[in-house]
Every structure is written in structure tokens, then in C-alpha cells.
C-alpha positions in Angstrom: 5.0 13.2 -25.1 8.9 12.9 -24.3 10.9 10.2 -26.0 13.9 8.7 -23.6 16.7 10.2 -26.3 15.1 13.3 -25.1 15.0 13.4 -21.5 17.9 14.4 -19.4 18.9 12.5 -16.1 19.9 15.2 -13.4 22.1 13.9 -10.2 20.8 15.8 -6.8 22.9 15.4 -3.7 21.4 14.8 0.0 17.9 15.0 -1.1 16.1 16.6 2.1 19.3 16.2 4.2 19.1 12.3 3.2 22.5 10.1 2.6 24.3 9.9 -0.8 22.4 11.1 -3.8 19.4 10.4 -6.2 18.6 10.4 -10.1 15.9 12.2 -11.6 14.4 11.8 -14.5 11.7 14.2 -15.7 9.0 12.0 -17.8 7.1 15.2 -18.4 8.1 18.9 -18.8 6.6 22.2 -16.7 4.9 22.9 -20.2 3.2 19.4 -20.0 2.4 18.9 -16.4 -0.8 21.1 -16.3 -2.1 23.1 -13.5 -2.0 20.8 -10.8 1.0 18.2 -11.0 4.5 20.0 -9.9 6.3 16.6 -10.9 6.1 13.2 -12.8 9.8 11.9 -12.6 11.5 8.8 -12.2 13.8 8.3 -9.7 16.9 6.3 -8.6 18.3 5.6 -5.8 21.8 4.1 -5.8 23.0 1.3 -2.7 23.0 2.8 0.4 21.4 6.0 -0.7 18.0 8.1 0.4 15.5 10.4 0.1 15.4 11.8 3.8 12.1 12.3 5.5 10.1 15.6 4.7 6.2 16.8 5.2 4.3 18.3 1.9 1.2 21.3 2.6 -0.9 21.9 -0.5 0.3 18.6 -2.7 0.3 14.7 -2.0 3.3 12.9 -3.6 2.9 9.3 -4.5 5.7 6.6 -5.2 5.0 3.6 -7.8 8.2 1.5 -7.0 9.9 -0.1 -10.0 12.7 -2.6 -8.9 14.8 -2.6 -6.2 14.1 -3.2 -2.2 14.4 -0.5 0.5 12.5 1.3 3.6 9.6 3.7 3.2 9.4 5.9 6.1 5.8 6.8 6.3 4.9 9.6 8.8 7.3 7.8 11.1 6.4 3.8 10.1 9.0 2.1 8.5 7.1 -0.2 6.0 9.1 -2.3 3.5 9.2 -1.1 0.0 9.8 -3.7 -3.0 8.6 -3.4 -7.0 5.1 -3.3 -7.5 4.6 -1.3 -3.4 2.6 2.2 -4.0 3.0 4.8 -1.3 0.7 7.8 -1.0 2.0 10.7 0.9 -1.2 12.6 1.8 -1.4 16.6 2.3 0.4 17.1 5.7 2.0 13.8 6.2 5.9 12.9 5.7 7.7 10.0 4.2 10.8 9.1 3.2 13.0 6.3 1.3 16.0 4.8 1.6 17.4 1.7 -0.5 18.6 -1.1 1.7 19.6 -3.6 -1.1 22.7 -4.1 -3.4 20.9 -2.8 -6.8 19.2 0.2 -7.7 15.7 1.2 -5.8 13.6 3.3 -8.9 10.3 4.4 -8.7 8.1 6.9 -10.3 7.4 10.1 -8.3 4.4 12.3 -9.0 3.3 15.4 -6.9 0.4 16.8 -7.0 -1.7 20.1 -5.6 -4.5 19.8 -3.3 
């Protein structure tokens, strides 16, 4: 269990070469994630900022989108991405995110090992 009071918000700049920055948010820490899952985080991205496109080998990553509106780049396919939207980035695929609206685009991430 983490409680929000708890939790610390971390800014990281030009995620995978990807415009402006992003907030993370571990939910979860390395003591509570168990063998397989390398991260269960929520994440912001401000206006105008993104998560560039990047492959994973030996882990899937999937995003549950919270609010905001934006682009998900799946292995090349730009697909819209709104609240509610999952995205499942299998073992060997690439994705990537970037917001397109005014507001904030926030999601949870969660990676896990194959």
C-alpha cells in the first residue's frame, strides 16, 4: 500500500528522445512490485508534450488513459487516445504518446516481464 502523502512525483525530460517532459508517479515501490512488474506509475503529460516511440524485449507495457486526449503511436499506427482508451504494447512492438489537447494527458503505466 502507498498513500498519495507518501508518493513522490519525479519530472523526466525527453522521455525516449520525445518533446518536453513527463510526470511520474510511482503507485508501487521496487519492494512491492514482485518478480515480474518493473513499473506501476502514473503518468502526465503536459500540452504539447510526449513520450517518444521506443520497442520493449522481455516485458509488455500497457497504458490505461485517465483524462486528457492525444496520439498513441502503435508500432507505427497513430490511433487516437482519449480517457477510458487501453493500449497494450506487446513483447517486441513500439508505441508511443503524445498529448495533442490543451489539458493534461495522464494514464497509468505498468510494465511487465514476459
Amino acid at each position: 500500500m502507498t498513500k498519495t502523502s507518501e508518493r513522490e512525483i519525479v519530472r523526466v525530460d525527453h522521455v525516449n528522445g520525445g518533446a518536453g517532459h513527463i510526470l511520474k508517479e510511482a503507485l508501487l515501490g521496487k519492494e512491492e512490485l514482485g518478480e515480474h512488474c518493473r513499473m506501476f506509475a502514473r503518468v502526465t503529460l503536459p500540452a504539447g508534450c510526449e513520450l517518444g516511440y521506443h520497442e520493449h524485449h522481455g516485458e509488455t507495457e500497457t497504458y490505461y488513459i485517465l483524462s486528457g486526449e492525444g496520439i498513441y503511436t502503435d508500432n507505427g499506427t497513430e490511433v487516437k487516445a482519449e480517457a477510458g482508451d487501453v493500449f497494450l504494447c506487446r513483447d517486441g512492438d513500439g508505441h508511443g504518446l503524445i498529448n495533442t489537447g490543451q489539458y493534461d494527458l495522464s494514464f497509468v503505466a505498468m510494465i511487465l516481464g514476459t
